[in-house]
C-alpha positions in Angstrom: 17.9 -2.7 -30.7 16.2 0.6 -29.8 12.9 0.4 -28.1 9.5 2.7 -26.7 9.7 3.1 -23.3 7.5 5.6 -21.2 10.0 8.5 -19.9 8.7 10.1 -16.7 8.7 13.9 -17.6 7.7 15.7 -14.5 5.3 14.6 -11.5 2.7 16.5 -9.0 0.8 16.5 -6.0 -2.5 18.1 -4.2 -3.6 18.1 -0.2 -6.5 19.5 0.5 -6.3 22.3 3.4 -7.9 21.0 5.9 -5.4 18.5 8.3 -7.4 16.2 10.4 -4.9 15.0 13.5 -4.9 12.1 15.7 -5.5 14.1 18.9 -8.9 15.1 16.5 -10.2 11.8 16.1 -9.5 10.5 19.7 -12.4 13.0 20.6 -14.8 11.3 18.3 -14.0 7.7 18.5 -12.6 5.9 21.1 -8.9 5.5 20.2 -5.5 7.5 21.2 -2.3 9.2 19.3 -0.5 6.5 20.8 -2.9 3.8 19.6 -2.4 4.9 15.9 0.8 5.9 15.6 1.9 2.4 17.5 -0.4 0.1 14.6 -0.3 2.7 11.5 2.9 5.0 11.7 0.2 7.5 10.9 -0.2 11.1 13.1 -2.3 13.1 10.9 -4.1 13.1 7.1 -6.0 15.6 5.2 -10.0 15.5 4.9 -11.2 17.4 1.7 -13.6 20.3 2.0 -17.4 20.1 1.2 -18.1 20.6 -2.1 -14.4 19.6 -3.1 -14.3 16.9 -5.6 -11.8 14.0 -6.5 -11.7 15.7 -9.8 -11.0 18.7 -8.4 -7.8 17.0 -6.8 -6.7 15.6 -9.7 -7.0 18.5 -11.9 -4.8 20.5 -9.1 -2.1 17.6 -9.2 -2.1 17.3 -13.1 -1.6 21.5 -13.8 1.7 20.7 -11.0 3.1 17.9 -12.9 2.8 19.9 -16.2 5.0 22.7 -14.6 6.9 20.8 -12.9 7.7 19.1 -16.8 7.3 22.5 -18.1 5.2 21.4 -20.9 2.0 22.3 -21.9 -1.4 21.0 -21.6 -2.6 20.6 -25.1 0.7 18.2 -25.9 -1.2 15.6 -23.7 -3.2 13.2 -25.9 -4.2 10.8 -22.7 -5.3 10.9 -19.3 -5.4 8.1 -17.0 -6.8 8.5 -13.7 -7.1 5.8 -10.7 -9.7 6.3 -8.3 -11.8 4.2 -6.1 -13.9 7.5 -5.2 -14.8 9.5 -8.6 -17.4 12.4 -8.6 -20.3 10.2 -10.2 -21.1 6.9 -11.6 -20.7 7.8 -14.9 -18.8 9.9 -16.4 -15.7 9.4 -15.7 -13.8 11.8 -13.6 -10.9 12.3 -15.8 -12.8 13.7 -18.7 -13.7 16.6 -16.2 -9.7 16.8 -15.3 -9.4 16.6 -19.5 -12.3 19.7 -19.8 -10.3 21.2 -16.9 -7.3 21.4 -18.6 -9.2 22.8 -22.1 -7.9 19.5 -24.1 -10.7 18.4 -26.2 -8.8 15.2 -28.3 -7.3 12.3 -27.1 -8.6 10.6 -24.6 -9.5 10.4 -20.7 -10.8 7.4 -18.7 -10.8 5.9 -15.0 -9.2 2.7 -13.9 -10.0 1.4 -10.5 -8.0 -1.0 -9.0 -8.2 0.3 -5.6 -4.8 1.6 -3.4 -2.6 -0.4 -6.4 -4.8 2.0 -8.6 -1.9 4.0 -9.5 0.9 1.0 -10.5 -2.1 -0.4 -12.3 -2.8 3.1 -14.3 1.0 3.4 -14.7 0.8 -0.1 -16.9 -2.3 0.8 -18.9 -0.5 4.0 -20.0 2.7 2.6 -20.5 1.1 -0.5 -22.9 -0.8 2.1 -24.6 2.1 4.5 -25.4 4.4 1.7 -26.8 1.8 1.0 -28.8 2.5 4.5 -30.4 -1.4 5.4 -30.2 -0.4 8.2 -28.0 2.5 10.1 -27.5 2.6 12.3 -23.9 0.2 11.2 -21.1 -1.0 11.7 -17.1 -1.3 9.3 -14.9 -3.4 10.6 -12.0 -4.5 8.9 -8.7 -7.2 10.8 -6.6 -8.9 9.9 -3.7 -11.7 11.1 -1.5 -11.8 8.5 1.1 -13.3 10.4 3.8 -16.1 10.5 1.6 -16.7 6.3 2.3 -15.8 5.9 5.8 -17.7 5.0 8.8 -16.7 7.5 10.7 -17.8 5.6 14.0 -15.5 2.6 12.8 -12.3 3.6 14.9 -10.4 0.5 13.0 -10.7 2.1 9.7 -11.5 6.0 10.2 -8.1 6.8 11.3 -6.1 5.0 8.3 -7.1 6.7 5.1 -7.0 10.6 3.6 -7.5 12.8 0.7 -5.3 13.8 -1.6 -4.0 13.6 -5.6 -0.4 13.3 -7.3 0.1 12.8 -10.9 3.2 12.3 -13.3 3.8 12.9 -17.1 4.7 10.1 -19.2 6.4 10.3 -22.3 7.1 8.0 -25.1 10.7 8.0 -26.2 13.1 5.8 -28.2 15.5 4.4 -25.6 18.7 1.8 -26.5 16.4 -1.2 -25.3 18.5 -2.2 -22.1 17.9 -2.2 -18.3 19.6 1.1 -18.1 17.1 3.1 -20.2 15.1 5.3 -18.8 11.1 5.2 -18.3 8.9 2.3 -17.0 11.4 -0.6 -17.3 8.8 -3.4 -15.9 5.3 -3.9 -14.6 3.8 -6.9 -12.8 0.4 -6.8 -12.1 -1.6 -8.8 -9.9 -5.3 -9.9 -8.3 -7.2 -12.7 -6.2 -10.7 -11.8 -5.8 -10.8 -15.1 -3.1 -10.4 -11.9 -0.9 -12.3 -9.6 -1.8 -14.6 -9.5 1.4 -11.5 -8.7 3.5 -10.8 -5.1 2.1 -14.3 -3.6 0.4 -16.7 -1.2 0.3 -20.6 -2.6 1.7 -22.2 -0.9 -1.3 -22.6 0.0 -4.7 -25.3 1.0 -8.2 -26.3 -2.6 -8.5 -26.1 -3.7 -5.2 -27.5 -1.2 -2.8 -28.2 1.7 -4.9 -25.9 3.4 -2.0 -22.2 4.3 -2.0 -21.6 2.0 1.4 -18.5 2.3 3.4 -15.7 0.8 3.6 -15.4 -2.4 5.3 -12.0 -4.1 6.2 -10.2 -7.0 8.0 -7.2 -5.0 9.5 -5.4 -8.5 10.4 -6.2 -10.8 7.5 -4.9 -8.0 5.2 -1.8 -7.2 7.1 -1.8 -11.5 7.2 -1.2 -11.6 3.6 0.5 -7.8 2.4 4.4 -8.5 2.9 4.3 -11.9 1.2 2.3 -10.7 -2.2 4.2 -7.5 -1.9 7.3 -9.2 -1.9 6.6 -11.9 -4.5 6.3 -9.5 -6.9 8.6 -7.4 -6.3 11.1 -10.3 -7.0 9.1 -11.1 -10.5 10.2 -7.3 -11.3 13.9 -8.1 -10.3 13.8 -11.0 -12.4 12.5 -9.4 -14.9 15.2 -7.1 -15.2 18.5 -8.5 -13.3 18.5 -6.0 -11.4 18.4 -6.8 -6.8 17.8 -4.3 -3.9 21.2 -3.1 -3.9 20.7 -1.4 -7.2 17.7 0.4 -5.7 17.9 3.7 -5.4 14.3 4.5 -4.0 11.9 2.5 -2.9 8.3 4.4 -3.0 5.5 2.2 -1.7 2.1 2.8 -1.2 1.6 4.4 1.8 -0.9 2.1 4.1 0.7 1.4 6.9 4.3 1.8 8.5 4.6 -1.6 9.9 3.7 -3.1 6.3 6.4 -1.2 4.6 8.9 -1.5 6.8 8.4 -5.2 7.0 8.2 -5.5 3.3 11.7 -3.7 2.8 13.4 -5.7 5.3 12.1 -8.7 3.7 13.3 -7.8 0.5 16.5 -6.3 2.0 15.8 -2.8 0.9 17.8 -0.8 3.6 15.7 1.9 5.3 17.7 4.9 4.2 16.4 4.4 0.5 12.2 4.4 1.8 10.3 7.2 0.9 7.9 7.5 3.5 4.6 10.4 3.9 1.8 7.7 5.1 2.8 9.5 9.0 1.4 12.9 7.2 -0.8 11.7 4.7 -2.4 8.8 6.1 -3.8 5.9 3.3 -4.6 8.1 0.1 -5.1 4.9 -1.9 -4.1 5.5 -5.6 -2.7 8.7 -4.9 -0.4 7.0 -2.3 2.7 6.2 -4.5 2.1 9.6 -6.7 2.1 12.0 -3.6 5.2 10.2 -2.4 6.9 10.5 -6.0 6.2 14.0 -5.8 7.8 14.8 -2.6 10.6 12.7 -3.0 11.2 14.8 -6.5 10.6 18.2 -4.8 13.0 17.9 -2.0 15.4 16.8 -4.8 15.9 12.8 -3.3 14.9 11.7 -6.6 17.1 12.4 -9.2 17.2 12.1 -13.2 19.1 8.3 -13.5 18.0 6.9 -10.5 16.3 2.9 -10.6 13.0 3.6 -8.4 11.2 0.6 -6.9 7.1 1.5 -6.9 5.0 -1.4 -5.3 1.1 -1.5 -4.4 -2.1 -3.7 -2.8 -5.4 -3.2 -2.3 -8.6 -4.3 -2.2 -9.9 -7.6 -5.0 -7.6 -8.2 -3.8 -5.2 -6.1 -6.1 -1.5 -6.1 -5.9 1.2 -4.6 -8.3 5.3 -3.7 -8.8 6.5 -1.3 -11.4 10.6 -0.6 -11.8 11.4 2.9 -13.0 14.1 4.4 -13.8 13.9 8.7 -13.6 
């Protein structure tokens, strides 16, 4: 029986210019290359440039996944984009992306889910499509972190960085089994019992500020690898499929040490990790998209292959998507 699934049509990234190293920030705060790279994995990340928006980003990564699907702007009926950091309270950032890219139907929104922004976005869109409301649609994570760190806090200025990526989903009649291709299963999840250990100290109704961002490094790390892990296996189940059939396995990018202990947990060898967080740093919701992208552009990631995307943040949120290219 022949089914709707969302068909990945072409994906793309944006970093902005500027690269902000390790060896940089040890002259402001009180920390060392060694010091990150031994916690985080991480040696450098890029900082936006004044004036430089998250829609900006996002509208940068959305015209590279259109090329890179070679399809054009106006066949795009909806726009999805993840961000913790957009331009203003209201509106939201992806009707300027929308406006950017001269569409004026359809629609455009924000979701924020924090760093599991994207696998949360990539769910929205992929219920909506099936629904057959819309046909061909971005899903965009953007972040402009540096924009809400404490820049004196050395346990949290070092982790995170700018950036966008995006991807093109389609909606296509499949045969309905495990080896169609598109979005094969999504598992979503939050706790907002933890909400105080990953947050930012401000907000319209609140403090009438932005805030920073506040976190507890250890309690986070505490609990990562198990609700990364559990749901991961709800997606195997889901589908039959283990982590031998994995082709890819694209995380978001946080930290080395929470990756790497997540794959060997689920016995996900390490030759099949895509890994940027050591040049991107924490991007949030443009994590898993930038590392899509760069997996696709140096040709890793190939048309057929079963691609494992998993992602938590702050609520806490956590998520685990299967998709095969």
């Amino acid at each position: 029986m022949t089914m709707q699934r969302s068909v990945v049509l072409g994906c793309g990234s944006y970093l902005p210019s500027r690269v902000l190293t390790n060896q940089e920030l040890a002259r402001a705060v009180e920390t060392s290359d060694e010091w990150i790279v031994q916690r985080t994995g991480i040696h450098e990340r890029r900082v936006a440039a004044a004036g430089e928006l998250t829609s900006d980003m996002a509208l940068h990564a959305a015209r590279a996944a259109l090329a890179n699907a070679k399809i054009d702007a106006q066949s795009i009926d909806l726009i999805v984009l993840a961000t913790s950091t957009p331009d203003q309270t209201f509106p939201a950032s992806a009707v300027s992306v929308q406006a950017g890219l001269g569409i004026t139907h359809g629609a455009a929104f924000d979701l924020q889910a924090v760093c599991s922004g994207f696998v949360f976005g990539l769910a929205t869109t992929d219920g909506l499509l099936r629904t057959g409301a819309f046909k061909r649609a971005l899903v965009i994570g953007s972040e402009t972190f540096s924009r809400i760190l404490d820049w004196s806090d050395r346990t949290t200025c070092v982790l995170f960085g700018d950036g966008a990526g995006a991807v093109v989903l389609e909606a296509q009649e499949q045969p309905g089994t495990r080896e169609d291709r598109g979005v094969l299963t999504v598992h979503l999840r939050s706790d907002g019992r933890h909400k105080n250990k990953l947050y930012v100290d401000g907000g319209p109704s609140s403090t009438q500020t932005v805030g920073h961002l506040r976190m507890e490094g250890r309690e986070v790390f505490k609990h990562a690898v198990s609700m990364i892990t559990d749901v991961v296996v709800d997606a195997f189940k889901a589908t039959g499929y283990t982590a031998n059939d994995i082709d890819w396995f694209v995380p978001h990018q946080a930290n080395k040490r929470i990756i790497d202990a997540s794959a060997h947990k689920l016995g996900i060898a390490p030759e099949k990790i895509v890994t940027t967080v050591d040049r991107h740093g924490n991007t949030s919701a443009a994590s898993i998209p930038l590392a899509l992208s760069d997996a696709v552009a140096d040709r890793r990631i190939k048309r057929g292959n079963l691609v494992l995307l998993e992602a938590m943040g702050g609520g806490f949120t956590w998520g685990a998507a299967l998709v095969r290219w």
